[in-house]
C-alpha positions in Angstrom: -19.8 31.5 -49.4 -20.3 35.2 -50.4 -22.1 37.8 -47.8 -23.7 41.3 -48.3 -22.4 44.2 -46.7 -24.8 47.2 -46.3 -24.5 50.5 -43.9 -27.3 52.1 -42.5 -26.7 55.3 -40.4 -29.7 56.8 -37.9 -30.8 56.3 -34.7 -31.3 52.7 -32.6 -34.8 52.9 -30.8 -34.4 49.0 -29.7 -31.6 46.6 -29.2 -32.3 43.0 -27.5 -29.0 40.9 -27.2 -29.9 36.9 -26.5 -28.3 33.3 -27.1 -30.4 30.8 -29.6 -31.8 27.7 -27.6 -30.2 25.2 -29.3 -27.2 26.2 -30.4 -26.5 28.8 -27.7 -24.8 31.2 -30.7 -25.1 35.1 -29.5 -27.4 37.1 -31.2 -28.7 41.4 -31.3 -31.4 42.2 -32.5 -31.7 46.2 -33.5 -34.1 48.7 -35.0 -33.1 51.5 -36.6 -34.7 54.8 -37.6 -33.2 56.9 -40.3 -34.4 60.0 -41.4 -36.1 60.4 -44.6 -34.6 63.1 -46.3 -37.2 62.8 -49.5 -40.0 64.5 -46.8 -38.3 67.1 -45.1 -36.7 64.8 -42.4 -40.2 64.6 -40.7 -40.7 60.9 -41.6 -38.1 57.9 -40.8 -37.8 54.8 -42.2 -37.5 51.6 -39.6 -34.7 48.6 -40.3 -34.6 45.5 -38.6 -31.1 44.4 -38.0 -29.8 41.1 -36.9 -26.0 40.8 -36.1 -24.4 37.5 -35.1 -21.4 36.1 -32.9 -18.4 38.1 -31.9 -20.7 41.2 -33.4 -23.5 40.1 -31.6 -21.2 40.7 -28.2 -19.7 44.4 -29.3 -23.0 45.2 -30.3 -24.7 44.3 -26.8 -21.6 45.7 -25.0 -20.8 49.5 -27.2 -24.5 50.5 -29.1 -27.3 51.9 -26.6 -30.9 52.6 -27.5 -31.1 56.2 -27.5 -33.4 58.3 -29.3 -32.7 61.9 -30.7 -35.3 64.2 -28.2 
């Protein structure tokens, strides 16, 4: 089995940790704003971002939804 890696660096406006029903696996659910840089920094793009598991729990327990004032 192969798996994807990509970074995305900005700014988490929502993060959600939960367990699945059925199989009670640990699961965060994020969105992240980056800057666009193309317009000036006035825009942002917005990511959904599911992590799973043991990253699921440091996720929950280190990353807070903070936004840039």
């Amino acid at each position: 089995m192969t798996f994807s890696t990509a970074t995305i660096q900005g700014y988490v406006t929502f993060i959600k940790a939960d367990t699945t029903p059925n199989t009670k696996r640990a699961v965060c659910n994020m969105l992240i704003a980056v800057p666009n840089k193309r317009n000036n920094m006035t825009t942002t793009d917005t990511y959904k971002v599911s992590v799973w598991d043991n990253q699921a729990l440091s996720a929950a327990q280190y990353i807070k939804a903070e936004r840039k004032q």
